[in-house]
C-alpha positions as CSV (number, residue, x, y, z in Angstrom):
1,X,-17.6,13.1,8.3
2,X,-15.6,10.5,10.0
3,X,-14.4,11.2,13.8
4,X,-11.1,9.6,14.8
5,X,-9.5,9.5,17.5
6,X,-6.0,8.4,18.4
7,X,-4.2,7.1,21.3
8,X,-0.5,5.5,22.2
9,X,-1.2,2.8,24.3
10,X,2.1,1.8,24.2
11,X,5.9,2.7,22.8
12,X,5.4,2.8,19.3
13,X,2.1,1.5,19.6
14,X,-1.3,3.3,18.5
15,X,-4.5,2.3,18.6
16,X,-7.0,4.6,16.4
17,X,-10.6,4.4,16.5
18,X,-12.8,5.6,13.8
19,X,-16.2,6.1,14.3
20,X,-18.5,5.3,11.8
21,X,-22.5,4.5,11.7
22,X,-22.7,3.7,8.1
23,X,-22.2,0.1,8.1
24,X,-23.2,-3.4,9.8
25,X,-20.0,-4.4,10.1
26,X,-16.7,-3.6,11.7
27,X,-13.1,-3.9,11.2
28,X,-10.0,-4.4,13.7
29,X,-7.1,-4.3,12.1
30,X,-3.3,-4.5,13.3
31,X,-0.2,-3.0,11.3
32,X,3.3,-4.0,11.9
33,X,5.7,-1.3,10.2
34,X,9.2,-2.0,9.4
35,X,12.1,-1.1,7.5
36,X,11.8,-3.1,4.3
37,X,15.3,-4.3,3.3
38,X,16.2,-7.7,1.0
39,X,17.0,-9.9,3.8
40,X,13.7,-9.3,5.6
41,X,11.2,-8.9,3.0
42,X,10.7,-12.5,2.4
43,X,10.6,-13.9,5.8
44,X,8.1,-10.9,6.8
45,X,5.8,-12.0,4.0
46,X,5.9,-15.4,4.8
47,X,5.1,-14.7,8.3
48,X,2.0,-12.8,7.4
49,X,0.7,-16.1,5.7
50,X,1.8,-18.4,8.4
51,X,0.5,-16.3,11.5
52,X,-3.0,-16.1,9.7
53,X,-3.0,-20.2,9.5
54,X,-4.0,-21.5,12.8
55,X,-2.9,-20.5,16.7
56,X,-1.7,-22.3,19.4
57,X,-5.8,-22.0,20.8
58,X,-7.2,-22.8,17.7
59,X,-4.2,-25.5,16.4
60,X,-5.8,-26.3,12.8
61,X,-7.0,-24.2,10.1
62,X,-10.5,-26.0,10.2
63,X,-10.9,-25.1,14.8
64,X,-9.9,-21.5,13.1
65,X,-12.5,-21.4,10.6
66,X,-15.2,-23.2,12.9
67,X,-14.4,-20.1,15.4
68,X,-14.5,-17.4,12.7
69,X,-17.9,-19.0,11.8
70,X,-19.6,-18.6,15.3
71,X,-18.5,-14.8,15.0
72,X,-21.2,-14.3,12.6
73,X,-18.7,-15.5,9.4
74,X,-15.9,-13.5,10.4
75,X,-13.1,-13.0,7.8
76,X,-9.5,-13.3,8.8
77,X,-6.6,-12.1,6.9
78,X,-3.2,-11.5,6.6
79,X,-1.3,-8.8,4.0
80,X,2.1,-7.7,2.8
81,X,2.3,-4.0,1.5
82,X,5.2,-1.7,0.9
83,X,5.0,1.8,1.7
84,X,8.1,4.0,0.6
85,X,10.8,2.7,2.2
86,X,8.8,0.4,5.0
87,X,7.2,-2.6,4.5
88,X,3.8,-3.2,6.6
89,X,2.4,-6.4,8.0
90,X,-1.3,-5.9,8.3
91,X,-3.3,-8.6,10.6
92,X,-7.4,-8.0,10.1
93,X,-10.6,-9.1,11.2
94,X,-13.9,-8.0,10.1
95,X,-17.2,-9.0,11.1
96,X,-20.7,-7.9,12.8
97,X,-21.1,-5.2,14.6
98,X,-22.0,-5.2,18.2
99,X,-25.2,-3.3,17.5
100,X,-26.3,-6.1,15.1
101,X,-25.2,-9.6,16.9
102,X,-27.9,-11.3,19.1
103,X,-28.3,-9.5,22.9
104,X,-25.3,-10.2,24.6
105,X,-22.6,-11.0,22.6
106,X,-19.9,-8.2,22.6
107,X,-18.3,-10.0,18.7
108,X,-15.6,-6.9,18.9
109,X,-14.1,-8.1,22.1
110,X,-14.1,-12.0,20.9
111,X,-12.8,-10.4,17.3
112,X,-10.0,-8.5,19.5
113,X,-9.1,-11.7,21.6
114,X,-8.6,-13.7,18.4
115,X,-6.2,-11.2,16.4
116,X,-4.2,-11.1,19.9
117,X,-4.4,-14.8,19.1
118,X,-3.2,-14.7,16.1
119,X,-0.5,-12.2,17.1
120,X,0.8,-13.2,20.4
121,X,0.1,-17.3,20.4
122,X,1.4,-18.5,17.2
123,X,1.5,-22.5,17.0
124,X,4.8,-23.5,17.8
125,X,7.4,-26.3,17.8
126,X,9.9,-25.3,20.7
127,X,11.5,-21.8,19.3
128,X,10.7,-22.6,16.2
129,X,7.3,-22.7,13.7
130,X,5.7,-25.8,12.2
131,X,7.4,-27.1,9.3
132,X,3.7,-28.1,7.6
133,X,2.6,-24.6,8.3
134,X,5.6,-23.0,6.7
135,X,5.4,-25.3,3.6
136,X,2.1,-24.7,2.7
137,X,2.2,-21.2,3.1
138,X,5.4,-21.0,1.0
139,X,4.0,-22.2,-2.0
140,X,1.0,-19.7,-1.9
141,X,3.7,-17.0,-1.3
142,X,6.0,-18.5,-4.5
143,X,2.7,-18.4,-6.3
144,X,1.9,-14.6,-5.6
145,X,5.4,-14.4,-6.7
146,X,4.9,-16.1,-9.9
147,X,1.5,-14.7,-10.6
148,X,3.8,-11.2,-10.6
149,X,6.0,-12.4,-13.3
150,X,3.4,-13.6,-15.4
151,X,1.6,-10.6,-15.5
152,X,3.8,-8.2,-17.8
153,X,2.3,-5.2,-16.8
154,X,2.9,-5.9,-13.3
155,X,6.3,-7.3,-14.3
156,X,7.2,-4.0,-16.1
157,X,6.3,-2.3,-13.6
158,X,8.6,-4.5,-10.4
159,X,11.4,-3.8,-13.0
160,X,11.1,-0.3,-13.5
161,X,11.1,0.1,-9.9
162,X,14.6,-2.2,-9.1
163,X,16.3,-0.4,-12.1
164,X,15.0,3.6,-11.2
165,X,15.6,2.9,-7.6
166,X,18.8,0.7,-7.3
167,X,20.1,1.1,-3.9
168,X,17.5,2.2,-2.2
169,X,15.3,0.3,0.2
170,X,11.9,1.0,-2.4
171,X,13.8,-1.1,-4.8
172,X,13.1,-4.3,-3.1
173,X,10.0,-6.5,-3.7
174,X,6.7,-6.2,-0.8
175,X,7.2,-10.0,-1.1
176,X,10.9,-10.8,-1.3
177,X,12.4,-13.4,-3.8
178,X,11.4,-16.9,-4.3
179,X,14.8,-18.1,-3.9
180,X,14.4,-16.2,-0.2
181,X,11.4,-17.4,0.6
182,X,12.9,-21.4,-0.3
183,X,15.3,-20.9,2.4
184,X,13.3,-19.5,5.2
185,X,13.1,-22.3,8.2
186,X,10.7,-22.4,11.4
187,X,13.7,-20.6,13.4
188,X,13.6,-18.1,11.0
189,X,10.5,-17.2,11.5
190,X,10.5,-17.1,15.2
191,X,13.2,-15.0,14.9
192,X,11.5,-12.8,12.9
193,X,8.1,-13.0,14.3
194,X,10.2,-11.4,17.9
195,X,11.5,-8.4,16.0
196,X,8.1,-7.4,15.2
197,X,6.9,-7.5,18.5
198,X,9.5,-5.9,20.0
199,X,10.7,-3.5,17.5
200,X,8.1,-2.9,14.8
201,X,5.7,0.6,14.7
202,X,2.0,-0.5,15.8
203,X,-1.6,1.4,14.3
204,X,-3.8,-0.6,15.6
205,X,-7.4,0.3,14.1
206,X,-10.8,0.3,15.3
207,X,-13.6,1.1,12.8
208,X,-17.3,0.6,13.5
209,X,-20.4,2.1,15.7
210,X,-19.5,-0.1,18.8
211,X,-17.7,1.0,22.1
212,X,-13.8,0.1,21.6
213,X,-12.7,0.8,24.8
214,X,-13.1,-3.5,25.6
215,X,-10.9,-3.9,22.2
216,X,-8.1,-1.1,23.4
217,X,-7.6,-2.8,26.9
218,X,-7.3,-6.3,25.4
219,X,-4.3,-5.0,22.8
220,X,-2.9,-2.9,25.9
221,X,-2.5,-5.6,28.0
222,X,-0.9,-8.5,25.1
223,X,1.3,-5.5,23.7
224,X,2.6,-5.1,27.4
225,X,4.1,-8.3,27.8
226,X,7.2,-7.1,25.7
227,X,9.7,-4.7,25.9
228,X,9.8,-2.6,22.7
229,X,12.6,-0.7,21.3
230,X,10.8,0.6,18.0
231,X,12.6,0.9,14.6
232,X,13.1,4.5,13.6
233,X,11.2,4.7,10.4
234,X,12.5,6.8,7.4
235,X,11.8,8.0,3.9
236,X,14.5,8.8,1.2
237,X,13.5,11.6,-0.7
238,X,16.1,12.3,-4.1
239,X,15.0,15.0,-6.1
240,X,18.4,15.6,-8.5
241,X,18.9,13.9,-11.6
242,X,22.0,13.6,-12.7
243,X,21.4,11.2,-16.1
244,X,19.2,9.6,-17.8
245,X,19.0,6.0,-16.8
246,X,18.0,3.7,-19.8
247,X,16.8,0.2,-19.8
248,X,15.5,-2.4,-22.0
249,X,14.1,-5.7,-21.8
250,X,13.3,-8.6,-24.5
251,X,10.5,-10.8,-24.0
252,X,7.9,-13.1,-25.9
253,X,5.1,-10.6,-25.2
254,X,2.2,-9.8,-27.8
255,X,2.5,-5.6,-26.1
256,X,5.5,-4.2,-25.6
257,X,5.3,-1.6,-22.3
258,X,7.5,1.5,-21.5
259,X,7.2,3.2,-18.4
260,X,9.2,6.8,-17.9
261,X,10.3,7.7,-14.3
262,X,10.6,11.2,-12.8
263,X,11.8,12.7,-9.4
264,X,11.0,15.3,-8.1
265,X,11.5,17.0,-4.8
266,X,8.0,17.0,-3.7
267,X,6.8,14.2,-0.7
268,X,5.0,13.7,2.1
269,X,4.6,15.7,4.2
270,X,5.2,18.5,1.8
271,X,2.9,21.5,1.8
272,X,2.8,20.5,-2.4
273,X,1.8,17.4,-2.5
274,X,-1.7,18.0,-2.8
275,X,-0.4,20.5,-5.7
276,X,1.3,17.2,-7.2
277,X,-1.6,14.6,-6.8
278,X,-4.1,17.1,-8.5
279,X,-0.9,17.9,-11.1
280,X,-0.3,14.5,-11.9
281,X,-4.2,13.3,-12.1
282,X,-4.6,15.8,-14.3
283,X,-1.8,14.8,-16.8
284,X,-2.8,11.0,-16.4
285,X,-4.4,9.9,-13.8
286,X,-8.0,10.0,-14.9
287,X,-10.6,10.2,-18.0
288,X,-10.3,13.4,-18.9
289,X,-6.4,13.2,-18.5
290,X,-3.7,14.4,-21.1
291,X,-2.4,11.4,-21.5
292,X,-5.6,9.2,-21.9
293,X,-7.4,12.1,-24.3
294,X,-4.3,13.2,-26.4
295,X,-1.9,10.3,-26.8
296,X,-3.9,7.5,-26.6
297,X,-6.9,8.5,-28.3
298,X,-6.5,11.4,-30.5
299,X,-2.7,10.2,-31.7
300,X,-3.5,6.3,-30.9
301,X,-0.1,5.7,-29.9
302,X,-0.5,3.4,-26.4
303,X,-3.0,1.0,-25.4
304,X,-3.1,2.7,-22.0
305,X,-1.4,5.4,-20.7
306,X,-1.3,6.8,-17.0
307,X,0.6,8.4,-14.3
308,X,1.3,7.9,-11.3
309,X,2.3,9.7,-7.8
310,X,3.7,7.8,-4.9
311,X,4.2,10.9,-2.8
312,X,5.9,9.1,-0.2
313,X,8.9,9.0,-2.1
314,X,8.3,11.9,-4.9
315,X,8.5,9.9,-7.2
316,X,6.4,9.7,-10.8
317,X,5.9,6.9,-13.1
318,X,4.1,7.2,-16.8
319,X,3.6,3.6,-17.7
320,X,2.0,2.6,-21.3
321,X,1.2,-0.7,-23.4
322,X,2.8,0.4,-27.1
323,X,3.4,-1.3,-29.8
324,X,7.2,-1.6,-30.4
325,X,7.8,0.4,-33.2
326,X,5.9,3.4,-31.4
327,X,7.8,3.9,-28.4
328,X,9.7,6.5,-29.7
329,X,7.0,8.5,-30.9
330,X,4.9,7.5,-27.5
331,X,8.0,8.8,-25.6
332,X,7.8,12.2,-27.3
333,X,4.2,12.9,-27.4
334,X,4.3,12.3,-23.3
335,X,7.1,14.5,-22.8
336,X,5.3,17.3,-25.1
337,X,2.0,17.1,-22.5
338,X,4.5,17.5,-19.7
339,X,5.6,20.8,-21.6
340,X,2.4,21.4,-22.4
341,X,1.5,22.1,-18.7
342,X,4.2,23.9,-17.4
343,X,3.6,26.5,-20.3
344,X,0.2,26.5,-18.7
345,X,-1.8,25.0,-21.5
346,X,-4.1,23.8,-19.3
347,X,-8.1,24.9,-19.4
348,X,-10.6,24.9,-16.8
349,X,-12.4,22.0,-17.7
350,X,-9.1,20.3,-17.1
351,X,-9.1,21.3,-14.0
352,X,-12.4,21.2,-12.8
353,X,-13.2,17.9,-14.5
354,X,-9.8,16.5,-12.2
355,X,-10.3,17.7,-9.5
356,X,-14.1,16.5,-9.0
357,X,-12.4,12.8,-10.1
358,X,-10.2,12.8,-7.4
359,X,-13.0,13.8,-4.9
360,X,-14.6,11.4,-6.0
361,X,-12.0,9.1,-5.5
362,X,-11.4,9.8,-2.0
363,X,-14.9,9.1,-1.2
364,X,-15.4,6.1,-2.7
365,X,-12.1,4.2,-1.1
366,X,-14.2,5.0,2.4
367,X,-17.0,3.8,0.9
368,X,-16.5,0.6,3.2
369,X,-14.0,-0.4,6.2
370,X,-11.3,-2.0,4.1
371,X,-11.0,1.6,2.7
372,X,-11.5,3.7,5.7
373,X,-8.5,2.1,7.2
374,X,-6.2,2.1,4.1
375,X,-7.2,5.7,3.6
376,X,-6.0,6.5,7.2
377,X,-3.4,4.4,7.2
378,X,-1.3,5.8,4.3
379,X,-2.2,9.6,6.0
380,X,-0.5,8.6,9.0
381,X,2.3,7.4,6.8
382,X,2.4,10.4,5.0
383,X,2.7,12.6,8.7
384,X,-0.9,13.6,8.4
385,X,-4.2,12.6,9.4
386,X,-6.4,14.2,6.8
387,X,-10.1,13.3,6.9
388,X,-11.5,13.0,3.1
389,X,-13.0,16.8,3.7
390,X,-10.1,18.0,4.2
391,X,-8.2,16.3,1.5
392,X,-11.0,17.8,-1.0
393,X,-10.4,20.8,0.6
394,X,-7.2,21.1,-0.5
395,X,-7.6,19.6,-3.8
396,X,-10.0,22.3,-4.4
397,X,-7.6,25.2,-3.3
398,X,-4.6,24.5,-5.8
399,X,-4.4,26.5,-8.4
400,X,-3.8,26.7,-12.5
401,X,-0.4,28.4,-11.3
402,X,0.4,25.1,-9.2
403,X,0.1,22.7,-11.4
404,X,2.1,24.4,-13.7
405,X,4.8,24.5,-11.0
406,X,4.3,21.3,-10.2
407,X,5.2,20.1,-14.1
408,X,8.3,21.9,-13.7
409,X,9.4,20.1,-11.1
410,X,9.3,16.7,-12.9
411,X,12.9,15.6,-13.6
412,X,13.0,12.9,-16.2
413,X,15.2,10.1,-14.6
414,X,14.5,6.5,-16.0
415,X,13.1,4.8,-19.0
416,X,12.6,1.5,-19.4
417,X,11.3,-0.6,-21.7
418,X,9.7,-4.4,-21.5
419,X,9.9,-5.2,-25.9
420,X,8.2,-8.0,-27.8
421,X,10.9,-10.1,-29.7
C-alpha cells in the first residue's frame, strides 16, 4: 500500500509525497489548475510547450537536453489535460532515484532545481517570450490539434462534448482552437505565464524511496517569491434533462460513429459514485460488459461499443463505430441494456467478473509513477484521496441493488451522430 502524505506549503499550494520502494526511478511533478474557459485554453496550452523548451539557465533546447543527460537521462515534459471544468498544466521530471545514482549525488534536489527552472526562469525577451520559441511550439500544438480532427473517433467524440455541453466551461477543447493559438504573441504568454503563478491551485508531487524534504524547501522557497490570490475552482453538476438534444454530422468516413449522452445527478464527491463507476463498467466499460457481449457480439450491430463515466461532472457517454444504416437499431438495443439493468437483469457473474476488472484496473495505472500520480491527482480532484485499497474497497461493497439505482438515474440527454456520406 502506498503512504502519502500531504502538506500546504503555500496558499493554494501542496506538495504531496508518496512513498514508494517499488521502483528505480522517481517522479516530481508540478500541476497548475485553472478554470478552463475559451479565451485561456489556448494560450495555457501553448505555454506548457514553450516553458518545457529551454530556460533562461539552460537558453537552448540542446544545454537542456545535455543537462537532462547528466541526471542519469532524465525526461522532461510538459501536458495539457482537462478535468471537469478546470484545465491543468502539468510540468514533470522523472529520473533515477537517489538510492540508485553514484555516492553523492542527491539527482531529486538537481531534478527539483530544474522544474523550478523551468517554472520560475522562463527565457525571456523583456516582458515578453521569444518569438522562435513560440513558433515552433505552435506548430506542434496546431498539429496535436490537427491530429484530433483527423482521428474520427476522437473527432466524434470533441463534438459530442461541444454540442451535449454548450455553455458550459467542459465544452471547450484541453487545447484551445487553432485559430487561438495563431494569434497568441510573446506578451501573451507572459501575461499568462503570471496568472498561473499567482493565481493558479498548485499539487506539487513527490513519488519515490528518496527523502523529499530537500525537494519541498526548494519549491517553498521559488513559490514564495509571489503573492497568490488562487482561483476558486468549481464543478457544474446538471442532472435535469429537459429534451432530447439531437445532432448529426456528414463526413467522408468509411464508419459512421454515434455516441448517446446521459446526465445524471451523481459526481464527485458523491457517496455514489463508486455505485456509478462499478454501474457503468458493468454496462460497458469492460469484456464481460453489456454492451461489448450483447450488442456488439451477439446482435453484431457496432464495431465497438463502450461507456463511459467522467464522475467529475456526472456525466455518461455510450460511443460506438456503426454502420449507417444500423444506428437506429444500435440506438435501441443500447437503451434496452440500460433497461435491462434497472429491472435488475443483472447476474453475478456480471458483477463479480466487473468488479475484479476494475480492481484490476486501479492497480495496474500505479503500476509505475506516471500512474501513481495521475491516480492521486484526479482523487484530489474528485475531493478525495483514496488509496487503490480503498477504492477496491468500495468497489467491492456496492451492491446488485445499486447498480440498479444507479441505471435509473441515467437521463438520456444528447445523441449525436458523425455519418458516412
Amino acid at each position: 500500500m502506498n503512504s502519502i502524505s500531504r502538506q500546504e506549503i503555500g496558499k493554494g499550494i501542496y506538495f504531496n509525497t508518496i512513498k514508494d520502494n517499488r521502483f528505480k526511478t522517481m517522479k516530481l511533478s508540478v500541476s497548475i489548475i485553472v478554470p478552463l474557459n475559451e479565451d485561456d485554453a489556448s494560450v495555457n496550452a501553448l505555454l506548457a510547450g514553450v516553458l518545457t523548451r529551454s530556460t533562461k539557465d539552460y537558453p537552448d533546447f540542446t544545454i537542456l537536453s545535455k543537462k537532462l543527460s547528466q541526471l542519469y537521462g532524465a525526461n522532461l515534459a510538459g501536458i495539457v489535460r482537462k478535468m471537469g471544468d478546470n484545465q491543468v498544466l502539468t510540468f514533470s521530471i522523472s529520473g533515477i532515484d537517489d538510492k540508485y545514482a553514484f555516492e553523492g549525488d542527491v539527482v531529486s534536489q538537481q531534478m527539483s532545481e530544474l522544474l523550478c527552472s523551468v517554472l520560475f526562469r522562463p527565457k525571456l525577451n523583456g516582458n515578453a517570450f521569444c518569438e522562435e520559441e513560440i513558433n515552433q511550439e505552435k506548430r506542434q500544438l496546431s498539429d496535436m490539434i490537427d491530429s484530433e480532427f483527423n482521428d474520427k473517433r476522437a473527432y466524434a467524440n470533441n463534438r459530442f462534448t461541444e454540442f451535449m455541453c454548450q455553455g458550459e466551461p467542459f465544452a471547450c477543447s484541453r487545447l484551445g482552437t487553432k485559430e487561438a493559438v495563431e494569434e497568441v504573441t510573446g506578451e501573451d504568454l507572459y501575461t499568462a505565464w503570471k496568472k498561473l503563478l499567482i493565481a493558479g491551485n498548485i499539487e506539487i508531487f513527490f513519488i519515490g524511496e528518496s527523502d523529499s524534504e530537500n525537494a519541498k524547501n526548494i519549491f517553498e522557497k521559488n513559490f514564495k517569491k509571489n503573492r497568490r490570490t488562487p482561483f476558486l475552482l468549481e464543478n457544474s453538476v446538471c442532472g435535469e434533462v429537459k429534451k432530447l438534444k439531437e445532432k448529426r454530422e456528414i463526413m467522408e468516413l468509411s464508419q459512421s460513429k454515434m455516441i448517446m449522452g446521459f446526465r445524471t445527478s451523481v459526481a464527485s464527491p458523491s457517496e455514489d459514485t463508486m455505485a456509478m463507476r462499478v454501474a457503468i463498467a458493468l454496462l460497458g466499460g469492460t469484456a464481460h460488459s453489456k454492451l461489448f457481449n450483447n450488442v456488439r457480439e451477439k446482435l453484431s450491430l457496432c464495431y465497438y461499443c463502450s461507456a463511459r463515466y467522467t464522475r467529475i461532472k456526472g456525466i455518461v457517454h455510450i460511443e460506438s463505430g456503426v454502420e449507417k444504416e444500423n444506428i437506429e437499431k444500435a440506438k435501441d438495443a443500447i437503451l434496452k441494456e440500460i433497461e435491462d439493468m434497472k429491472n435488475g437483469n443483472i447476474t453475478d457473474f456480471e458483477i463479480e467478473a466487473t468488479k475484479l476488472s476494475m480492481c484490476n484496473d486501479f492497480i495496474t495505472i500505479c503500476d509505475h509513477t506516471a500512474g501513481l500520480e495521475s491516480w492521486y491527482l484526479s482523487q484530489l480532484m474528485d475531493g478525495e484521496l483514496d488509496s487503490v485499497e480503498e477504492a477496491c474497497r468500495k468497489v467491492n461493497a456496492v451492491t446488485k441493488e445499486q447498480i440498479m439505482e444507479m441505471a435509473s438515474k441515467l437521463h438520456f440527454d444528447t445523441i449525436y451522430t458523425l455519418e458516412s456520406k
